[in-house]
N, C-alpha and C positions, 0 to 999 in steps of 0.2 A: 410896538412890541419888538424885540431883538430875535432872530433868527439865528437857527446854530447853521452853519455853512460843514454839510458832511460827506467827505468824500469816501464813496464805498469803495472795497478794491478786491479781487476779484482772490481767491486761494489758488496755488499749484496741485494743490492733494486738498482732497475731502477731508477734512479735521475727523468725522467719522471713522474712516480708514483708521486710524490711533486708536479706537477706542473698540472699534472689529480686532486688531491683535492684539489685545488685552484680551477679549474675550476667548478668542482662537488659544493664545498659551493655558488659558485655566481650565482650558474643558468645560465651559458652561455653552450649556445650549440656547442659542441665538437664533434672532429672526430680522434679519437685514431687509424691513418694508420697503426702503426706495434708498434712492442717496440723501435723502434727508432724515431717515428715521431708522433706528437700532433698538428694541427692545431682547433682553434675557433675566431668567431668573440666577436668582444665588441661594443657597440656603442659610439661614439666621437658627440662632437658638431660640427666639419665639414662633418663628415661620418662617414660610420662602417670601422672599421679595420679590418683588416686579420691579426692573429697573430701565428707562428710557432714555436716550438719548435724541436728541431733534437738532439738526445742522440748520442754519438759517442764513442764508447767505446776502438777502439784503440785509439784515440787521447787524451780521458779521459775528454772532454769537449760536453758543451750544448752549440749548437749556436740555435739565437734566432733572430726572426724577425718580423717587426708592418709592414702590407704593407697599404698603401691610397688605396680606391677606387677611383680611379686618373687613365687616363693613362698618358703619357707623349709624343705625337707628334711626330715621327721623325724631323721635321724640327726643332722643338724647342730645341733639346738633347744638342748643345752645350750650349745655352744659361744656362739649367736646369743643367749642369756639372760644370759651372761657378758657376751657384750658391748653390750648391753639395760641393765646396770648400769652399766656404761662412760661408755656415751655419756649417760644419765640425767643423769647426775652434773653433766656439761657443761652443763648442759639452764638457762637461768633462767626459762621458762615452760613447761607440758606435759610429754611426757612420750613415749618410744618405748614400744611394746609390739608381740606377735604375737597377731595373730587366731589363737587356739588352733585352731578347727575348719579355716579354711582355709591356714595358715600364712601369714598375710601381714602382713609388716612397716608398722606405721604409727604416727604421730604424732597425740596426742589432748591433748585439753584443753577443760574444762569451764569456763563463764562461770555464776558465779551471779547473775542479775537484781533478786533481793529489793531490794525500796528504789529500784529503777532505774526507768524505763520502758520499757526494754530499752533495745540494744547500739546504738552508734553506729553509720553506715557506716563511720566511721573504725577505730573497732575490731575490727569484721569483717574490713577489708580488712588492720588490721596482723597480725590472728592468720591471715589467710588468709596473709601475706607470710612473718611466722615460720615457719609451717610449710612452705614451701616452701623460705624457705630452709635451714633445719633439717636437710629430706630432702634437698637435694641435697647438704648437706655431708654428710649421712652415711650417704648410699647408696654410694659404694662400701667402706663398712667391712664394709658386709653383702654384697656381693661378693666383697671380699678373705676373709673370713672362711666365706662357704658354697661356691664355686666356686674359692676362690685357697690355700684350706687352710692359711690363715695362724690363726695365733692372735687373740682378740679383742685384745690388747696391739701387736701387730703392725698391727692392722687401725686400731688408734685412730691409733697413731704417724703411718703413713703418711696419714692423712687429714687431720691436724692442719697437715701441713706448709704453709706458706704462701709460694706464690710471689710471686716479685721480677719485674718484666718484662714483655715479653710476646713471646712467641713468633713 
């Protein structure tokens, strides 16, 4: 069996720190756990988000996560899994998944920094902007589908649709 040969290398600055003054310029209120870990909320036109950040220094990567103020049912989990694949599929960065323990719907995505010197502000701000806009287009599919007893097929359709105008 072939072995990858990986040389870890150590940062000058916490790649966290970049994503601490992003937060600091917008006025959201922040909870800096350690130097490995950055949680704050944002407000969404469906709800507030929960959004984390995790520095990981052996692995050389930021993984990052938008969670709903949503939970997700047990009985509804297959259907929400069903449609977990659904909306995947759409997806051309990151990924939807459910926090098994607490049910809750949210979007992740890992940045590897190897060979970098960590994350741009601009890249932080574009993965904080995908994910926002990601959850808001498909938080009500997770509505229609846990509360509106539609099918995840159902739930994709109706959320897809794009309006002309404005009301």
């Amino acid at each position: 069996m072939a072995t990858l040969n990986v040389q870890y290398e150590s940062f000058s600055e916490n790649p966290l720190d970049i994503v601490e003054n992003i937060i600091e310029q917008n006025d959201w209120a922040y909870e800096r756990r350690s130097d490995e870990e950055i949680a704050f909320q944002i407000p969404g036109s469906w709800c507030d988000y929960s959004l984390f950040f995790a520095w990981n220094e052996d692995v050389g990567a930021i993984h990052f996560s938008c969670a709903f103020d949503m939970r997700v049912p047990t009985e509804s989990r297959p259907f929400v899994h069903e449609l977990l694949a659904m909306i995947n599929e759409k997806l051309w960065m990151g990924h939807f998944g459910v926090w098994a323990d607490e049910g809750l719907p949210m979007f992740r995505h890992a940045m590897p920094m190897r060979g970098t010197r960590g994350p741009t502000e601009d890249q932080v701000e574009d993965l904080v902007d995908v994910a926002i806009i990601e959850c808001e287009r498909f938080y009500p599919t997770f509505q229609y589908v846990i509360w509106g007893g539609n099918t995840p097929a159902e739930a994709i359709a109706a959320a897809m649709i794009d309006t002309v105008g404005e009301a």
